[in-house]
SERONU-800329 format. One line per 4 residues: their letters; for each residue x, y, z of C-alpha. Coordinates in Angstrom, 3 decimals. Layout:
<atoms>
A) X/Y/Z; ...
</atoms>
This chain:
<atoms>
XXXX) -25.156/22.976/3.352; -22.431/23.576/0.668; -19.859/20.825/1.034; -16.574/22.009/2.538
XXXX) -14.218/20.218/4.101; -15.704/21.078/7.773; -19.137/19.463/6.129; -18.017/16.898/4.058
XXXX) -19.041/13.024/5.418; -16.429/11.216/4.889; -13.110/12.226/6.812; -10.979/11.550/3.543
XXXX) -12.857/14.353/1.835; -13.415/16.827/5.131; -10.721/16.381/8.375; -7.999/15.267/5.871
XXXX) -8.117/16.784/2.361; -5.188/18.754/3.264; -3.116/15.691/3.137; -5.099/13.832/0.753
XXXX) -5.629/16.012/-2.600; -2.789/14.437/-4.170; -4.924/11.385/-4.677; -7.831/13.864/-6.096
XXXX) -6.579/13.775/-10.111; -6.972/9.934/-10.007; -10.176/9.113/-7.880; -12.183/11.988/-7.701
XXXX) -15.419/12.810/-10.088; -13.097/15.137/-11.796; -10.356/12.104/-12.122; -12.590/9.382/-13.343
XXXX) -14.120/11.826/-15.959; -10.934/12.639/-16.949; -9.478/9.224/-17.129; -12.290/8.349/-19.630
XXXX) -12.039/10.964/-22.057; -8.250/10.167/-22.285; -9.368/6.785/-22.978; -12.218/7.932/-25.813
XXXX) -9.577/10.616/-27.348; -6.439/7.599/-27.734; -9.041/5.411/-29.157; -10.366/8.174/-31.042
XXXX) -6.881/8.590/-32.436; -5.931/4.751/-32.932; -8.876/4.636/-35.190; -7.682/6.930/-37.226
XXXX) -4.014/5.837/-37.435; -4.965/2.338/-38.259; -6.993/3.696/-41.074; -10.541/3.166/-40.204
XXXX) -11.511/6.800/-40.898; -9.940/10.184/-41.917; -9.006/12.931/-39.550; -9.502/16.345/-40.669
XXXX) -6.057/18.119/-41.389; -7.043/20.570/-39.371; -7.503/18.056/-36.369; -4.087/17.570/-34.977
XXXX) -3.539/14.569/-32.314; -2.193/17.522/-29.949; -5.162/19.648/-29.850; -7.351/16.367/-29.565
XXXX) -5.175/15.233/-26.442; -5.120/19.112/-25.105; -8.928/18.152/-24.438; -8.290/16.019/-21.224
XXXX) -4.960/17.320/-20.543; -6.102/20.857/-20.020; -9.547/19.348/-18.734; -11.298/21.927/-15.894
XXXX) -13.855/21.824/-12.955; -16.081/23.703/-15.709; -15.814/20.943/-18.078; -15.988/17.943/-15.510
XXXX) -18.921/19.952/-14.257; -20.514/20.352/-18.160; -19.987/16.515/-18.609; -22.027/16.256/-15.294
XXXX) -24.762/18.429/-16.659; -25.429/16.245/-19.296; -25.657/13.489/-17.331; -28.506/14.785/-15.768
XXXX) -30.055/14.480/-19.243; -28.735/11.163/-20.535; -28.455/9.644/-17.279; -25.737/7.526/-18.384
XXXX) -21.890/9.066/-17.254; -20.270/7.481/-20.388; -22.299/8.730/-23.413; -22.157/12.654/-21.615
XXXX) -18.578/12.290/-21.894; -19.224/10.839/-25.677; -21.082/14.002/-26.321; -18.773/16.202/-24.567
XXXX) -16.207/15.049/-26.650; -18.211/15.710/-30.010; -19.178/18.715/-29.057; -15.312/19.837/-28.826
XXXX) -14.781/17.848/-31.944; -17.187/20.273/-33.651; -15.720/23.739/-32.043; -12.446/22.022/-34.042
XXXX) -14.005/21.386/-36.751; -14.472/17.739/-36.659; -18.440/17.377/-36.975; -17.388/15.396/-40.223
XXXX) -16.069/12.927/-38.003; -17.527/12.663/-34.896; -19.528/9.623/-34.667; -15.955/7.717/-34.869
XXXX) -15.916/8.773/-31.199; -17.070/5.636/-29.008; -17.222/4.057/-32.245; -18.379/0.242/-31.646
XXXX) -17.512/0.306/-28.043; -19.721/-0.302/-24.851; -19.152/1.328/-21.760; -17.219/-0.857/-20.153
XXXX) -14.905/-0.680/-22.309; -14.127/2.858/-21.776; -14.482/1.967/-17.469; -12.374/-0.921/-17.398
XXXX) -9.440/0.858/-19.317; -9.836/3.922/-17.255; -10.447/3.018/-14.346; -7.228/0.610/-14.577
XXXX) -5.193/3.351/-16.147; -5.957/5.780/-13.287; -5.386/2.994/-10.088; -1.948/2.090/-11.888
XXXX) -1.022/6.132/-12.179; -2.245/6.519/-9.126; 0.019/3.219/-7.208; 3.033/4.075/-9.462
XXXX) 2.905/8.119/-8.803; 1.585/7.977/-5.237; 1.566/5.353/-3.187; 4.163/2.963/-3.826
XXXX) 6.413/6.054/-3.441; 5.047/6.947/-0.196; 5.458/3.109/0.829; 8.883/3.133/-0.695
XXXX) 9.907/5.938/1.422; 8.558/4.947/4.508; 10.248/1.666/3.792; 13.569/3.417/3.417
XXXX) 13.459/5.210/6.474; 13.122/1.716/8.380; 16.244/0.628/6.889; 17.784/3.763/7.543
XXXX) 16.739/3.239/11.306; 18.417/-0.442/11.014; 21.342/0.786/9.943; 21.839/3.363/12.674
XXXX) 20.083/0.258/15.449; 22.632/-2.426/14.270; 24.398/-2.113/17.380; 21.591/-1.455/19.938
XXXX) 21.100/-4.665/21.632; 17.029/-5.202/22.775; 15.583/-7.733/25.147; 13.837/-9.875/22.544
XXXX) 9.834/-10.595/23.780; 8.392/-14.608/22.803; 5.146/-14.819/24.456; 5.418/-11.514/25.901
XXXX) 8.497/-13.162/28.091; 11.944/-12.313/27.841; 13.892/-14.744/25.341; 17.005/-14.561/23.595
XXXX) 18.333/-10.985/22.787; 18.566/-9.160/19.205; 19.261/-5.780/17.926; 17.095/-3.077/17.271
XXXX) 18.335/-2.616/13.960; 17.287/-6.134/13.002; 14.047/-5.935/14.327; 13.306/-3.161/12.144
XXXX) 14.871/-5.261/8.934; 11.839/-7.851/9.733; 9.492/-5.035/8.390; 11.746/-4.024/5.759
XXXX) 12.197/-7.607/4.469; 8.451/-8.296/4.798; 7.325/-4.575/3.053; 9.642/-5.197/0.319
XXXX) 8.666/-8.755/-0.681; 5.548/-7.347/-1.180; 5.985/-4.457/-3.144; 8.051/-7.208/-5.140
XXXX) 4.531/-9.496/-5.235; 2.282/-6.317/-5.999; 4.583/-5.608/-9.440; 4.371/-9.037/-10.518
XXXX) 0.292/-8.425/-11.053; -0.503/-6.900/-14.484; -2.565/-4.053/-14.550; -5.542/-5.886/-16.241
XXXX) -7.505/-3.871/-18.855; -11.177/-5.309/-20.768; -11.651/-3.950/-24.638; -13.692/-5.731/-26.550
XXXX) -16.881/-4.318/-27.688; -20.376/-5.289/-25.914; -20.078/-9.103/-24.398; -16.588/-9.222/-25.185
XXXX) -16.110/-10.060/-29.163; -15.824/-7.171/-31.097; -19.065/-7.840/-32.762; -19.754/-4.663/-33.744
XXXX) -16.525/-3.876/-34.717; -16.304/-7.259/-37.074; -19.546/-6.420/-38.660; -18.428/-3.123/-39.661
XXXX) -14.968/-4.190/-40.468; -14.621/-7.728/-41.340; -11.402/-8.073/-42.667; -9.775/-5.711/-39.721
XXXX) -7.804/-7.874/-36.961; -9.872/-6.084/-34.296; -8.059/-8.690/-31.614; -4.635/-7.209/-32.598
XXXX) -5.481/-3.761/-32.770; -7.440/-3.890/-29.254; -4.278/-5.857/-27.777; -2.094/-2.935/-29.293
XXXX) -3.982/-0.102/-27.981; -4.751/-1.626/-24.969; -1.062/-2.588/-24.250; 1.535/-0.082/-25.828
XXXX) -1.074/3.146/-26.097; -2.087/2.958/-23.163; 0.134/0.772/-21.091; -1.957/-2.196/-19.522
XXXX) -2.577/-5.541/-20.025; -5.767/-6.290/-21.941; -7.119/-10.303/-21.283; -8.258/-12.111/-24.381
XXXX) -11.312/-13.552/-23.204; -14.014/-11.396/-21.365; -17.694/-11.143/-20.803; -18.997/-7.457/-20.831
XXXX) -16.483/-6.486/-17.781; -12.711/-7.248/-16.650; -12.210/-10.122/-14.685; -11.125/-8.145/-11.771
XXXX) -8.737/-11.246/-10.948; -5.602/-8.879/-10.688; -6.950/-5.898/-9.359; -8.659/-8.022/-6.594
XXXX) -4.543/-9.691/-6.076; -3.656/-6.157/-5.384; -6.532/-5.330/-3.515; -4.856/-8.286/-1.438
XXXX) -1.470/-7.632/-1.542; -2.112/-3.889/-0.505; -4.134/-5.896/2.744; -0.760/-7.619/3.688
XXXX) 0.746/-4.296/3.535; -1.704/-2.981/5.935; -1.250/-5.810/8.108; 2.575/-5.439/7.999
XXXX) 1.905/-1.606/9.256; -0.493/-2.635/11.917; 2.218/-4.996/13.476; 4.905/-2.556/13.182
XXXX) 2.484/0.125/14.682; 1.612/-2.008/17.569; 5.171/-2.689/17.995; 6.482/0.900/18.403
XXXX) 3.925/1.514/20.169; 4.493/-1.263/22.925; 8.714/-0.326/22.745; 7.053/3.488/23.570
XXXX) 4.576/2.228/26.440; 7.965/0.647/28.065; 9.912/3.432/27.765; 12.213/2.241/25.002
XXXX) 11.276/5.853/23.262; 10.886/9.006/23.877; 8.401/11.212/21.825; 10.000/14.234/20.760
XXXX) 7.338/17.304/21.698; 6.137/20.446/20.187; 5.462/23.254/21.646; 1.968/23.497/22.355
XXXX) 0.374/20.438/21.739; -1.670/18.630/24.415; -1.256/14.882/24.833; -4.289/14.435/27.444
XXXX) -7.181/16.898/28.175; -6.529/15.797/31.716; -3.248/14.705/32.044; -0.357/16.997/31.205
XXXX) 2.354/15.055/31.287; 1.075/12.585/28.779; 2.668/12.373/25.135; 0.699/10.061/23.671
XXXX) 1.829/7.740/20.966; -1.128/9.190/18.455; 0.455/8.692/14.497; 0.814/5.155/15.077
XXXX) -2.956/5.034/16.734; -4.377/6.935/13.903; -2.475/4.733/11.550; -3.503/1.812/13.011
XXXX) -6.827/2.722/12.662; -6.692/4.192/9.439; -4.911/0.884/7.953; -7.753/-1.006/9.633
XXXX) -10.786/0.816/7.536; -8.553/0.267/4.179; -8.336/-3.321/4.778; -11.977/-3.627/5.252
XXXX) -12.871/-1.819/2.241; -9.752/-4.029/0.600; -11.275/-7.568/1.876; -15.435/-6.477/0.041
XXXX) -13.229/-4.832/-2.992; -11.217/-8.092/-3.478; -14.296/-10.641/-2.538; -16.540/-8.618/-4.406
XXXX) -15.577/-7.693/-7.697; -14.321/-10.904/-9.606; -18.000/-11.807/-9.050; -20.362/-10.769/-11.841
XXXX) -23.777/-12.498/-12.841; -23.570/-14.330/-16.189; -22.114/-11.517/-19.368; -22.565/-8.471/-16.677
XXXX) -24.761/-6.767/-13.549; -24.352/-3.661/-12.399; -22.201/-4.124/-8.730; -18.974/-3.570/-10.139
XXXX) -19.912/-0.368/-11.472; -21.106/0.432/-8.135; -18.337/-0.794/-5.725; -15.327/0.547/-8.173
XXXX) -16.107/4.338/-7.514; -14.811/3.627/-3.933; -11.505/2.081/-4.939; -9.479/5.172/-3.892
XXXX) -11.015/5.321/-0.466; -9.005/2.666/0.870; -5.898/4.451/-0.722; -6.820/7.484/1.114
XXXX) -6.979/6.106/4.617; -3.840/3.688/3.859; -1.485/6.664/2.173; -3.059/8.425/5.348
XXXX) -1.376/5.761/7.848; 1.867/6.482/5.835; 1.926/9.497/6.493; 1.067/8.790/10.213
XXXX) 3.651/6.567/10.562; 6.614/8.397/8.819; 5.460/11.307/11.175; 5.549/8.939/14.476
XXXX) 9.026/7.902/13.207; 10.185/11.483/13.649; 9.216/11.933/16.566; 10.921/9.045/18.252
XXXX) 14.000/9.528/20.378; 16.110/6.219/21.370; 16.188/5.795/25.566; 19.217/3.635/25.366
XXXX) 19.440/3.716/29.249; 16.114/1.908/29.778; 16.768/-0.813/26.761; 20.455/-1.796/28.970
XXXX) 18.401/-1.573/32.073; 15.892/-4.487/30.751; 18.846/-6.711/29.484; 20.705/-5.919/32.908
XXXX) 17.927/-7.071/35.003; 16.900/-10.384/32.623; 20.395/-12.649/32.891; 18.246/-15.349/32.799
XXXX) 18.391/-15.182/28.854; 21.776/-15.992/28.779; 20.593/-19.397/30.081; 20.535/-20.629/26.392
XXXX) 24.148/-19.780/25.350; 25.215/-20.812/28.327; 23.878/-24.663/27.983; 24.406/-24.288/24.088
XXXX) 27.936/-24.267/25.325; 27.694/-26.623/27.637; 25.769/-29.358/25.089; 29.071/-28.357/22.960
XXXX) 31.501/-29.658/25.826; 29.617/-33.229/26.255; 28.389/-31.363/29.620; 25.779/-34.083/31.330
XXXX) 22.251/-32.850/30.758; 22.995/-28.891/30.315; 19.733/-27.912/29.261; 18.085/-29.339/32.812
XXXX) 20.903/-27.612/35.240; 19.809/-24.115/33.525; 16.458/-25.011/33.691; 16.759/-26.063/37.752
XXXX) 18.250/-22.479/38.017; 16.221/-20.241/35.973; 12.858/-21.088/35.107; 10.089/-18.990/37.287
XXXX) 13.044/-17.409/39.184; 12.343/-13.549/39.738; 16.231/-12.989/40.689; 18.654/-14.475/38.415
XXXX) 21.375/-11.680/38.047; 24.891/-11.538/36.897; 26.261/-12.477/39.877; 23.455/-15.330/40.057
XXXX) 24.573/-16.489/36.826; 28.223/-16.328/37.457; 28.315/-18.199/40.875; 26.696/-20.807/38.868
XXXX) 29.092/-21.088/35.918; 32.150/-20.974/38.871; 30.585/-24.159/39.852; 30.535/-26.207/36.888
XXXX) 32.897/-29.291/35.823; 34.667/-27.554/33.153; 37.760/-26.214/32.122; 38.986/-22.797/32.968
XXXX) 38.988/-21.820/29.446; 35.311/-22.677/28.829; 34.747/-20.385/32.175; 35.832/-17.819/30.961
XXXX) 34.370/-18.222/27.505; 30.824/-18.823/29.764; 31.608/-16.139/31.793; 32.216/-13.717/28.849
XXXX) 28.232/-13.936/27.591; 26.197/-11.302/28.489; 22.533/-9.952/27.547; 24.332/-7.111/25.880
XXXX) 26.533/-8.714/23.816; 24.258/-12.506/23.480; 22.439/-10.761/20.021; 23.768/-13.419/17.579
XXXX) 24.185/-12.756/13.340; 22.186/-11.892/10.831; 22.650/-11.080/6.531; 24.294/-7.610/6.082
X) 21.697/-4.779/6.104
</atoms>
């Protein structure tokens, strides 16, 4: 069976490649092979410019760089080829790379390619390189967008009160708008957290040294020129001291900080879908889709399901990524190698919740009618104002007259809860400031938004 996506095994690669090619260039076969002959053709090139070897006149840093940049399926796919042969994915892409020298006219100077390197140095610069592309280019805009649609919805919410839930029981009121600042606030500081993690790059030869670079060049300051390619060429952070792989310290932080993310989304998806199961929204239909095979009248709150769901497979793949890959046996085993190919599945499925859950946004339509009904029929919450007020006004034990009146009554009401004020010891001008407090207007202040 050829793979398509209707026979493809994974659901990122089959039911949703529609939506999900974007992320191909960076963590596909195609990508990674890419990624590292960008990586062999800049080091290629630094060589040369800090005088290690000559390159060709002929040999222009532009047609070298035109070798990944106008990289095809046919090449990826020549590059795979030899791996069949070598059975080792770096060195094809060595000798893919000095075979193209030599159709330039390079032969002269092709064993400067992977010069004194191991292949973990080419994987843990590429590999980086392509996850920080891919957060920078993709995702974080995707997240930034979805988080600026919540504020958005704040701003238009700031003056929709809401019967606030504490232990699933009415408390103290809010706004709409402010509940959806909560997830704004709590997004943001992490997108803040994720930027302070460098993008973490190992380059340093076979365990770590340079040795083979040293005993070739002595007198070159391989630390300084590995720091320099590694950090301005190619625009990551390499660390100084490394066994035969990266630490994986940072990219397991924002395996970690993408988790908190995806927990953020999960409560936010289980939130609208709750206001939607109470009638707070209305789903906005289209015209012939079928919420239930058996119930027609059903619109079912489905994007923030599927997100839910999709957020939850991303974390799990998150939690092994981030427990897994700062753990390496003595200089180097092979697990890392193993586990990194799947770091853009849990980018699939969580860009696949965005996408979910800006959709599901859409689709909502505001039932202000039912939110005033719930604050109507709950006076009971004014209960704290009310002996806030009281406490205020040197009132004798406020706090246990509400109490007496409210708790585990079913039919406290406005009427309820004014005969009661009418009754206290207090001036006429606290009345009326007690009588003046309702669930509607009871939503308190909060920062500008």
């Amino acid at each position: 069976m050829n793979l398509t996506p209707l026979s493809a095994i994974s659901p990122v690669d089959g039911r949703y490649r529609k939506q999900l090619e974007e992320l191909a260039p960076y963590f596909s076969e195609y990508g990674l092979i890419r990624y590292r002959i960008r990586v062999e053709i800049e080091y290629f090139l630094a060589l040369a410019e800090a005088k290690i070897f000559k390159l060709p006149a002929a040999i222009t840093a532009s047609k070298l760089r035109a070798i990944y940049e106008n990289l095809t399926e046919e090449d990826a796919q020549k590059v795979k080829d030899t791996e069949k042969v070598t059975n080792h994915d770096v060195k094809a892409v060595e000798y893919f790379i000095k075979e193209k020298l030599v159709e330039l006219g390079g032969e002269a100077c092709s064993e400067w390619v992977h010069f004194g390197l191991t292949s973990q140095d080419v994987n843990n610069t590429a590999i980086p390189l392509s996850w920080k592309e891919a957060m920078e280019e993709v995702y974080m805009p995707s997240l930034l967008n979805l988080i600026s649609t919540l504020h958005k919805l704040a701003k238009s919410w700031s003056k929709v009160p809401l019967l606030a839930r504490t232990h699933g029981q009415a408390a103290s009121p809010t706004s709409l708008g402010k509940e959806m600042m909560v997830f704004v606030e709590r997004l943001q500081n992490q997108v803040d957290l994720f930027s302070y993690v460098p993008y973490a790059a190992k380059f340093g030869g076979a365990t770590g040294n340079f040795n083979a670079h040293h005993v070739a060049f002595g007198k070159k300051d391989w630390v300084a020129f590995g720091n320099d390619f590694v950090n301005e060429k190619l625009g990551l952070q390499r660390m100084q001291f490394t066994t035969q792989i990266e630490h994986y310290d940072n990219l397991a932080a924002h395996f970690d900080t993408l988790k908190r993310i995806n927990n953020i989304l999960i409560d936010f998806a289980r939130d609208i879908w709750t206001y939607v199961s109470v009638d707070y929204f209305k789903q906005k239909t289209k015209k012939g889709e079928v919420g239930s095979s058996a119930m027609p009248h059903k619109v079912n709150p489905i994007d923030f399901e599927n997100a839910e769901g999709n957020l939850g497979v991303a974390n799990a793949l998150y939690e092994h990524l981030s427990a897994k890959l700062p753990i390496s046996r003595l200089q180097r085993d092979l697990t890392d190698s193993t586990v990194l190919r799947n770091i853009g599945v849990p980018v699939a499925h969580a860009l696949l919740a965005l996408k979910s859950l800006e959709k599901g946004i859409g689709k909502l339509v505001l039932n202000e009618a039912k939110l005033n009904d719930d604050l109507e029929n709950n006076w009971a919450v004014v209960a704290e104002a009310i002996q806030t007020i009281l406490r205020r006004e040197q009132f004798p034990k406020p706090y246990e007259a509400l109490k007496d009146l409210t708790r585990g009554q079913q039919t406290i009401t406005k009427k309820t809860m004014h005969a009661f004020i009418e009754t206290l010891a207090v001036s006429d001008k606290v009345k009326k400031e007690l009588l003046a407090i309702t669930p509607q207007n009871y939503v308190g202040v909060t920062a500008e938004y």
